[in-house]
C-alpha positions, 0 to 999 in steps of 0.5 A: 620652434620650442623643444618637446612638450615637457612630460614626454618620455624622452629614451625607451627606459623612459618610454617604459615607465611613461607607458606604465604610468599611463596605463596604470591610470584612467583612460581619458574621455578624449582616448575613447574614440581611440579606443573605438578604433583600435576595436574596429581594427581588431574586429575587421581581422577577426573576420578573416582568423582561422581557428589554429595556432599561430602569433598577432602582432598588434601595430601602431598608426606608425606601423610599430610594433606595440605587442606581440602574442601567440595562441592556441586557436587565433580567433578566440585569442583576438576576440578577447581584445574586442571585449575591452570592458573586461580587460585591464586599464594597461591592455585598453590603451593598447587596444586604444593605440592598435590601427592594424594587425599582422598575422601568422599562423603555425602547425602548433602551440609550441611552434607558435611558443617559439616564434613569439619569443623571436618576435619579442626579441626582435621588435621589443615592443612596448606592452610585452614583458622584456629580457633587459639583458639580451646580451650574447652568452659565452662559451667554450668551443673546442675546435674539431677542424684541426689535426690539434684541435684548439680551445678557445672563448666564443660568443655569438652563432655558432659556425665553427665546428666543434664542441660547445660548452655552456652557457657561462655566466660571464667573460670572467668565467669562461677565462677563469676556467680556460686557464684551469683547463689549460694546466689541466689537459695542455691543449693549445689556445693559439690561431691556426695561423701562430701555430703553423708559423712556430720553430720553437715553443711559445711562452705557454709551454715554457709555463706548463700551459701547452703541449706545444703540438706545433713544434712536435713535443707530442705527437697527434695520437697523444694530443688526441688523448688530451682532447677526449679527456677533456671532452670527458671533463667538460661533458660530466666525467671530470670523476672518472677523468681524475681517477685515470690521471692518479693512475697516471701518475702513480705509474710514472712514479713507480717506473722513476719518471719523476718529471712527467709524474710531478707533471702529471700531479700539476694536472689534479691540482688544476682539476681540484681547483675547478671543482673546488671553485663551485660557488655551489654544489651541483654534483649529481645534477648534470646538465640543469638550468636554475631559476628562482624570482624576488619581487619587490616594490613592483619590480622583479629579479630572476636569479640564473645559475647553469650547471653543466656536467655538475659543475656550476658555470655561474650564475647571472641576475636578470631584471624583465621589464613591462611587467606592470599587471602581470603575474609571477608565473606569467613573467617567469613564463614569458622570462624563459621563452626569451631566455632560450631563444639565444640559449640551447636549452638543458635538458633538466630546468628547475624553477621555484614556482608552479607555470601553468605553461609548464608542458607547453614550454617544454614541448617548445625546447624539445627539438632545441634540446635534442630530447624531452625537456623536464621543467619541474619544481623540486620539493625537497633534496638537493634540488630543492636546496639549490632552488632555495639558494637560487631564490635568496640570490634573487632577493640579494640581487633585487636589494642591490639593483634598488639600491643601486637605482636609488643612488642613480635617482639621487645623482640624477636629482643633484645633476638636475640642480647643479646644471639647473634643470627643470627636471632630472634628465631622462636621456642624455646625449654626450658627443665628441669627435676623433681625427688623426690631423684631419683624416679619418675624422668622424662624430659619435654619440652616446646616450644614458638614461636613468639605467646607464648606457642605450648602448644600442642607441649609439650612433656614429657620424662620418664628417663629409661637408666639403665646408668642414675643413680637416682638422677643424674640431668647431666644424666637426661639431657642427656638421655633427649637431647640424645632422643629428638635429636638422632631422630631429626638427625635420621628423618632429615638423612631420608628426608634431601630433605625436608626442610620443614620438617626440619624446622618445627621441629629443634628449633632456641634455646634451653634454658636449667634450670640449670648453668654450668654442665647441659650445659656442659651435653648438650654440650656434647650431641650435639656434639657426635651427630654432630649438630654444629649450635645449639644455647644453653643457660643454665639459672640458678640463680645467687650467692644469689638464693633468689634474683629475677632478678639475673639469669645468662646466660651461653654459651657452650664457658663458657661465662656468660652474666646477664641482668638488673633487671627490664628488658623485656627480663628477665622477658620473659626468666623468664617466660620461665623458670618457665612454664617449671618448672612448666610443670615438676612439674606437669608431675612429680606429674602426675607420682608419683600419678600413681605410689602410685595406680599401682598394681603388677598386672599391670605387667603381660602382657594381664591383663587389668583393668576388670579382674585385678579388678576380680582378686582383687575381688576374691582373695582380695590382689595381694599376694594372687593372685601370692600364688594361684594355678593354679586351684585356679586361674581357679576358678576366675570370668572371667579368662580362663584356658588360662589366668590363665596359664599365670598369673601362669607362671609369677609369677612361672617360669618354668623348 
């Protein structure tokens, strides 16, 4: 059986393009009948739309989702896409591609605004356009369940209470910032459960980083003076905060306290070099979003910078795709509404262009906000100067990521020639395994494309065969190529009519660490299968495995290959080959962990964590728990006569 039809985009990256590329061009005769029946489909729902506000998701034969919208009156909305003359080559083919279409109405447009975007983010289908890098933004939280409340790093929801402050543009930001304000206010950053253990001060007080509140140095009233004024800093003030530290300190001069006064002058220093490190000048600002676009060669970048009590927080490049036949203020539009589906909006956002959904946008994040959101474009003054920065930032931004894309083209090309391909590889597959003499053993792959890594199309694979012995590196690899592509071959035999499909998930290479026995595992592998075209390439270090730079290439025909020292192409394959490694090592840690707290317990089927905790509880080790009667078990806090029967019978098989 032959590999994917060739021309079939083989990653989403490349399923993007495809679905450009198609759409930019003239619908074929044979896609009329298509196109007729994606009509009918929205017509039939048509019939059935109220004239109210709400959001259409336009579904495959498969059932994916290919668009998502909302609208102010539905039924309208919809209608248009029956008039397909009128609409663009890109909307035709998806009309052409829609078979069903799911529904939800809301109380308003601006509802509706919101739900789109949580869509979007949700099923990132093929014909909107997408926030590439939808990766969680950082903060600072100040922790408000504690006597001596904590400042730390957060990502992701936010449960704790506390105060939030960001967004921050980058790890790097909220660390930088930390630090400063760490010699500025002296709040502690330890785990609640390092502080209660401390009888003496840890290093960070020694370095005039911590009050050391947990042993006492200050008292909870003069701690809480630290924590408002940094609350105060953090929140706009950081003027009025520097003002009651000179007074501070000149008070601790006259009175000849020289130590707290030289103290109290390393404070406004630390506040200085936060201020000073502005990469610009947000001073009168406030709270305020910064958005500016660059297009170029039809692909655009939009330039981010966040400010926060006028202070910069960073800035960050974001490059939306789907956006073939789009306009600018449509793209920066859909851009924003993405955007601050993850991030509590400001309550002042500036951009650089006119959005004809301007109100409509600001309506939307007026509850996110907690009062009325201004989105504006500044014309002249201070605002417009940072909109002006913002937009040669975009450009700068764009020019790196072409040319960053370009040399990505460029070693793909040579990657194609050096491994004598017929093309340059549009998703790659790269496995390895990790074990501890056996234990623990499992796969993982990772894929890359043209844009680098699919990390969220990584994939880990438990070694469970009983005929994979432990510690069997060839038979690990086997099981692992033998599951990921005997379903491969089994989802392509069910829709080999469906070359998208196909292509969006049959690799162009495969890359496997190792040298000449996992390859000739790997071999086998495909072969027994019957794919016949599948590129594959083992990596493995050379004769002397200290030597960086002397990996060599084997081929299923036995051929070996090796590439110069300092060459572009190793380097990428090298990094390929240590982000695997460095995916199983993890995964594996991952497993051995789990593994050193797993229970017996975990065993008995219907025994979830709650009553495996009451059973523990009670009984005070998993022994007791499978020497104890019946009856003894009955009498266990929230264990029914039921589940005490099966917890019997799994332990004490029955005649």
């Amino acid at each position: 059986m032959a590999r994917t039809p060739a021309g079939t985009p083989p990653s989403p990256d490349g399923a993007e393009r495809f679905l450009e590329e198609r759409a930019s061009s003239t619908l074929r005769g044979s896609d009329r009948p298509d196109l007729e029946t994606g009509v009918t489909a929205i017509r039939e729902t048509v019939k059935t739309l109220p004239a109210k506000p709400g959001v259409y998701r336009m579904l495959d034969a498969r059932g994916d989702v290919l668009y998502v919208g909302k609208a102010r009156v539905l039924r309208n909305r919809v209608a248009n896409y029956t008039q397909v003359d009128r609409l663009p080559l890109r909307l035709q083919r998806m009309v052409s591609q829609t078979r069903e279409m799911t529904i939800v109405t809301t109380n308003s447009e601006a509802e509706a605004l919101l739900l789109e975007a949580q869509l979007i983010k949700r099923f990132r289908p093929p014909y909107n356009v997408l926030l590439r890098d939808d990766k969680s933004f950082p903060f600072i939280l100040l922790r408000a369940d504690h006597a001596y409340p904590r400042i730390m790093k957060h990502r992701g929801a936010r449960r704790a209470s506390g105060n939030y402050y960001g967004p921050f543009a980058s790890a790097g930001s909220v660390n930088t910032t930390i630090n400063s304000l760490q010699k500025l206010f002296l709040l502690r950053s330890c785990t609640d459960g390092f502080f209660s253990r401390r009888d003496r001060p840890c290093l960070l007080y020694q370095i005039k980083r911590c009050s050391a509140p947990c042993v006492g140095r200050i008292d909870e009233a003069g701690y809480g003076e630290l924590v408002r004024q940094a609350k105060d800093f953090l929140g706009g003030k950081s003027s009025a905060v520097q003002r009651e530290i000179e007074a501070q300190m000149a008070e601790a001069a006259e009175a000849l306290d020289f130590e707290r006064a030289a103290m109290l002058r390393d404070r406004l220093r630390a506040a200085t070099f936060i201020q000073g490190s502005q990469a610009i000048n947000a001073e009168g600002l406030g709270n305020a979003d910064i958005f500016a676009m660059a297009t170029k060669g039809g692909h655009m970048a939009v330039q981010a910078f966040f400010v926060r009590g006028g202070q910069n927080w960073g800035h960050r490049a974001f490059f939306p795709t789907h956006t073939e036949g789009l306009s600018e203020e449509e793209v920066m539009t859909a851009f924003l509404a993405q955007f601050y589906e993850e991030v509590p909006p400001p309550r002042c956002i500036l951009v650089d262009r006119a959005l004809p959904e301007a109100d409509l946008l600001a309506e939307a994040l007026k509850e996110a906000a907690g009062g009325k959101v201004e989105v504006s474009v500044p014309q002249r003054g201070d605002r417009r100067r940072l909109i002006e920065q913002a937009s040669r930032n975009a450009v700068e931004a764009l020019d790196r990521r072409m040319a960053e894309t370009g040399t990505k083209a460029k070693i793909h090309r040579e990657l194609a020639e050096f491994l004598e391909l017929s093309e340059p590889p549009q998703r790659i597959e790269v496995y390895d395994n990790s074990h501890i003499q056996g234990t623990n053993a499992l796969g993982a792959m990772v894929v890359a494309g043209p844009e680098g890594f699919l990390k969220n199309q990584y994939r880990k694979f438990n070694i469970k065969r009983a005929e994979t012995l432990p510690g069997d590196d060839y038979g690990m690899m086997r099981e692992v190529m033998a599951r990921r592509f005997g379903r491969l071959v089994q989802e392509q035999g069910a829709m080999s009519d469906d070359p998208d499909r196909e292509g969006g998930t049959w690799p162009d290479l495969v890359l496997i660490d190792g040298g000449k026995g996992q390859m000739s595992a790997v071999k086998e592998v495909v072969e027994e299968l019957g794919i016949e075209d599948l590129p594959l390439i083992a990596i493995a270090k050379g004769p002397h495995h200290g030597r960086e730079g002397r990996e060599v290439f084997h081929f299923p025909d036995g051929r070996e290959k090796m590439l110069p020292v300092n060459s572009p192409l190793l380097f990428y394959l090298q990094r390929l080959r240590d982000e695997v490694h460095r995916y199983a090592i993890g995964a594996h840690r991952g497993k051995r962990s789990r593994a050193i707290t797993a229970s017996p317990l975990d065993e008995i089927p219907g025994i979830g964590p709650a009553r495996k905790r009451a059973l523990l509880l009670h009984f005070g080790t998993a022994g007791k728990v499978r020497a104890a009667s019946l009856e003894d078990l009955q009498r266990a806090p929230g264990v029914s006569e039921a589940v005490a029967r099966t917890i019997y019978d799994f332990y004490h098989a029955r005649g």
